[in-house]
N, C-alpha and C positions, 0 to 999 in steps of 0.2 A: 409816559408811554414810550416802549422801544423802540430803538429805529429801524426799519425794515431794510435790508440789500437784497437786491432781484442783482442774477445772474443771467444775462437775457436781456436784451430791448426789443424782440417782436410783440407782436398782437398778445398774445398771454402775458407778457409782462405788463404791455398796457393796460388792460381790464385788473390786472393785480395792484396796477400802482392806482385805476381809481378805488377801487375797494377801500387800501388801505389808507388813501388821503379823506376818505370820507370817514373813516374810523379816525381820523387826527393823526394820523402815524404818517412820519416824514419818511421820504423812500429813495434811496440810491440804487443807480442801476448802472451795470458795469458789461458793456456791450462792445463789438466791433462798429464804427460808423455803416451809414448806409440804411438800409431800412429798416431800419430799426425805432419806429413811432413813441417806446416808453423814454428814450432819451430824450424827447422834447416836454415831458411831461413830469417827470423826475425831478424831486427838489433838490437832487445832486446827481445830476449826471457824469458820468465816466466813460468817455470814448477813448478806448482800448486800441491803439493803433503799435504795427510788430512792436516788440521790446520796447516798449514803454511800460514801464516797470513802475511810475509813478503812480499812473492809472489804477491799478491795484491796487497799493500800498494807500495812497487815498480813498477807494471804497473802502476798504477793511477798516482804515480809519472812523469812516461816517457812519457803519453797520452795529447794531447789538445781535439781527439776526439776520441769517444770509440763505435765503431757500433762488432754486430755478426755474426755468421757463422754460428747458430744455433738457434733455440728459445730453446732447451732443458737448459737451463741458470738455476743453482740450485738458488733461494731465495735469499740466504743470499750473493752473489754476488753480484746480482739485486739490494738488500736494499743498499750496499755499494757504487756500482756506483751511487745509485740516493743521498745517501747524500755526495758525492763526487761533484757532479753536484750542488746540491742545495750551496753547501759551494763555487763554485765558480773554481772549482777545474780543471772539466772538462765538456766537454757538447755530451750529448749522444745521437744516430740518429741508427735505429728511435729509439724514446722516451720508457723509460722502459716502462710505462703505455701500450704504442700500444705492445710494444714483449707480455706482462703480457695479452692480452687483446688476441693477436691471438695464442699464444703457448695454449692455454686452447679450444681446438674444441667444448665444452660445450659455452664461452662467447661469443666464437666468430662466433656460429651460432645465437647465440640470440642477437649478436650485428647486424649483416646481417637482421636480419627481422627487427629489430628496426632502422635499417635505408633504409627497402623498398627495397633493392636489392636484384635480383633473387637467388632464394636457394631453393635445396628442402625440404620437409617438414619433420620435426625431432621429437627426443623424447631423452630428454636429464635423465638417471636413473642413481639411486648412487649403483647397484646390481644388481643382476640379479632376485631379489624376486621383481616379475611385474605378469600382468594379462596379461597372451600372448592374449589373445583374441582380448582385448582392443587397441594392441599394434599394431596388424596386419590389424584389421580394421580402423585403422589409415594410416598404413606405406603399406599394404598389407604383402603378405608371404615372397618375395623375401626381404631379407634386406642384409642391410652394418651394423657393429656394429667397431664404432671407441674407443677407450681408448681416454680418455678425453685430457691426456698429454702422454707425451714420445714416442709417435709413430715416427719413421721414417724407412726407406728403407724397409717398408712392416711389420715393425713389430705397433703391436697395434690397427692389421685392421683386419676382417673379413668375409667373405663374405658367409650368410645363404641363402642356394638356396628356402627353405622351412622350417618356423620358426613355428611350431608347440608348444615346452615346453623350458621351461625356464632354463632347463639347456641346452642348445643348448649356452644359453649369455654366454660370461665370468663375472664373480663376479666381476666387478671393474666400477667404475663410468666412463661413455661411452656416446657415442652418439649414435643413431640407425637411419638410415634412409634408404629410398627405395634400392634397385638394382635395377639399371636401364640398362639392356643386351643392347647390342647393339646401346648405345650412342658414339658419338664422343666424344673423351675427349682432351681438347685442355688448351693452356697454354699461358698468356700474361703476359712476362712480360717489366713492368715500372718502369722508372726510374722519380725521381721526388725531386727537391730540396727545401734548405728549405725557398723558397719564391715562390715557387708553381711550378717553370717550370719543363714542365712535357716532355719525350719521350718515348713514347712505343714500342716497336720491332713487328714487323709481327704476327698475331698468329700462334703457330705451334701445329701439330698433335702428341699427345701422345699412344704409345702402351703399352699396360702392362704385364703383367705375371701374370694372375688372381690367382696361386697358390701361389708364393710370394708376390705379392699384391707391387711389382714396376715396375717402368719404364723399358724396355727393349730398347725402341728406341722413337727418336723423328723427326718426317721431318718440315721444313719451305719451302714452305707455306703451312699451315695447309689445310689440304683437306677439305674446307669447301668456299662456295660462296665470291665470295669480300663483296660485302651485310653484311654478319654472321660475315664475316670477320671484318669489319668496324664498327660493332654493340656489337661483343667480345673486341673492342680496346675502346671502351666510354664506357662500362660497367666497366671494368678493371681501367681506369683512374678516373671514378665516384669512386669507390669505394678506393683507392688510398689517394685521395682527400677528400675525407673524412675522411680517418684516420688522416689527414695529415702529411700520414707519408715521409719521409727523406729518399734516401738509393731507394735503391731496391728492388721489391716486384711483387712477382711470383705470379699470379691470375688465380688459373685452374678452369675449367668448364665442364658442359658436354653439350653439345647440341645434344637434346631430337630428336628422330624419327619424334617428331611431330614439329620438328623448334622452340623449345625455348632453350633458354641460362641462364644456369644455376650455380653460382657460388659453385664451390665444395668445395676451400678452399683458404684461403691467407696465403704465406708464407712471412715474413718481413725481407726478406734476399736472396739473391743472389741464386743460384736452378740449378738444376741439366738440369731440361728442357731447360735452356739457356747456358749451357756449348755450344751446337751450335755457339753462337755470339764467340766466338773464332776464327772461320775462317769464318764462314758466312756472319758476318757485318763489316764494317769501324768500329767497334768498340764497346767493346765485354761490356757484364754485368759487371765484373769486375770494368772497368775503368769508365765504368757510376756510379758504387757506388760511386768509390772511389770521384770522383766529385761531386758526390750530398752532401753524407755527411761531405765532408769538404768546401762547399759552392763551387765551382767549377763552370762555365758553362759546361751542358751537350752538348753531341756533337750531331749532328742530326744526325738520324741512317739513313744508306742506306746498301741493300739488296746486297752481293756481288753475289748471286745467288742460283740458287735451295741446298739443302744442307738436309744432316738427321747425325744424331749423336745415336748410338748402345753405351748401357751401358756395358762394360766388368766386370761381374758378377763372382764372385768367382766360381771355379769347380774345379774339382779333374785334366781336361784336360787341365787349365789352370795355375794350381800351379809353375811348372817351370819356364814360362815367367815373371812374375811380378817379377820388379827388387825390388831392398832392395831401390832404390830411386826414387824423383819423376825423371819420363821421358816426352822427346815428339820426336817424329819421325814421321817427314815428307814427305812425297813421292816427289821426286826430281820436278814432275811434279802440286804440290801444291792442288792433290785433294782429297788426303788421310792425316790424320794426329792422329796416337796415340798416347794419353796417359796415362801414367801411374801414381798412385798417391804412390806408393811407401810402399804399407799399405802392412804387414803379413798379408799372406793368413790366414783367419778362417773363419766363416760359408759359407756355401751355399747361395749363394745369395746377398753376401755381395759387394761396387762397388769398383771396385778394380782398373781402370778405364774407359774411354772412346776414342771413335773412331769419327772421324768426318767426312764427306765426300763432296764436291761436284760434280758437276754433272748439265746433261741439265735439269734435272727434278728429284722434291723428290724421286719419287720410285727409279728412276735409282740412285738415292745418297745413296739412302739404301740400293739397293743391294748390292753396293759397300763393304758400312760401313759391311756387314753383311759376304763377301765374304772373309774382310780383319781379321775379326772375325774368321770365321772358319782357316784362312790362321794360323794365331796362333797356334790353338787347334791344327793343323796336323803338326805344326811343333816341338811342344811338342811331339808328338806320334811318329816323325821322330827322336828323339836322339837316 
């Protein structure tokens, strides 16, 4: 069996190194210290501190294959892996090129149009010295403005309810495109190997937190027709397929008031919306990476039942409970399951972990997930 390298030691690298330690595959993970939970868990950890050059040069050593847990990947890692790859060394899934090609929301909207798959209409600016006029009459008033690189769990997104002057932008090279109120915004993700075979999971319904600009909760099946259903799952694999990428890759969308489907963005890595497949399916995101990208047959997914997964968000009412490690706790009766990823509390907002639920039906799986949520917070406030 090959050996796995995770670039990454958060919460997704964790759930990726059990996968693949239960698959028998030894796993090295090459991380900055700090919260980072796969480094204690790793049968060769690599704490990456500045210029330490050894740290590297030792994963690459312990890896046959090297996939991420993040596209935020600095450069000069990137350069390293690919001529580590080219020399024969190790082989990297998906390919630097596709991370280098979706970590950038400026390429990778203008790779989306250049291969004819639904998106909506953009304006990619290196500043915020633009002609608002021009910009709005394009996009209209309500916009989104993305940071080009390093956005995640809300941060590097914006949402202008009425875009009148151009200091409303942030100064930073961005993407701009409409807000669209009141879309469904939903998530597919596919798994896909690297001689094509492809399996995609259910679409599922995403909630957000318009003011931090994440996830709050997700349910399977997505509240949208089997039709839309079945038309978000070939959109996702078309474009998949085209990157051809390796690994696992998150495809959200919105689907518009007026019934179209619209690619919002591709992540090339394992996703927070599919934490779900953890108890939801015969077999979760994790274990499909770890399969695709070390050549594996995937396993054909089946629906274990209605399910929704609530993100556990940093707050002041939750500070007590987050343990110092990761955890899971399962309700005897298998229809509750949290976890925890083991991270110091700091911001507001930040995912600290998640909850799972089933249930005869999404909503009913959410109340759940949402019940067992506050069950926390009040029993913080009971010590």
């Amino acid at each position: 069996m090959r050996r796995l390298g995770i670039v990454g030691g958060g919460q997704l690298a964790l759930y990726l190194c059990h996968a693949a330690q239960a698959l028998g595959v030894e796993v090295a993970v090459l991380s900055q210290p700090g919260d980072a939970p796969a480094l204690d868990i790793a049968d060769w950890p690599f704490r990456l501190e500045s210029g330490n050059q050894a740290a590297i040069d030792g994963f690459i050593a312990r890896c046959d294959i090297v996939t991420f847990d993040k596209e935020a990947v600095p450069e000069d890692w990137l350069s390293q892996l690919e001529r580590a790859e080219r020399a024969g060394g190790v082989s990297v899934f998906p390919a630097v090129g596709t991370l280098r090609l979706l970590k950038d929301k400026g390429t990778q909207k203008a790779w989306l149009r250049e291969q004819n798959l639904p998106t909506l209409p953009f304006t990619v600016l290196p500043g915020n010295a633009v002609a608002v006029g021009e910009l709005t009459a394009k996009l209209g008033l309500a916009v989104v403005q993305k940071t080009r690189t390093g956005g995640y769990d809300g941060r590097g997104v914006q949402i202008i309810g009425s875009l009148t002057s151009a200091g409303q932008l942030w100064d930073t090279p961005s993407v701009v495109e409409p807000f669209l109120p009141g879309s469904t915004e939903i998530s597919v993700i596919v798994a896909r190997t690297q001689t094509g075979e492809l399996q995609a999971y259910p679409p599922m319904t995403m909630q957000f937190d318009h003011q931090l600009n994440t996830v709050i909760a997700v349910t399977m099946p997505a509240s949208i027709t089997p039709a839309k259903s079945d038309e978000a799952m070939c959109i996702a694999a078309e474009a998949v397929s085209a990157l051809n990428g390796v690994g696992v890759f998150a495809v959200e969308m919105f689907l518009t008031d007026g019934g179209a489907l619209l690619i919002n963005e591709i992540s090339p890595r394992v996703h927070n919306s599919g934490h779900l497949t953890l108890d939801a399916c015969n077999v979760s995101q994790f274990e499909q990476h770890v399969r695709a990208v070390l050549g594996l047959p995937l396993v054909a997914i089946k629906s274990l039942g209605s399910s929704a997964m609530v993100n556990i968000l940093d707050a002041d009412e939750l500070h007590a409970c987050s343990p110092a490690r990761p955890t899971v706790t399962r309700n005897p009766q298998g229809d509750v399951s949290v976890y925890w990823y083991g991270k110091t509390p700091g911001r507001t907002g930040r995912k600290m972990g998640h909850i799972n639920a089933l249930a005869n039906g999404a909503g009913e799986a959410l109340d759940l997930a949402r019940q067992t949520l506050a069950q926390l917070a009040q029993s913080h406030h009971g010590r």
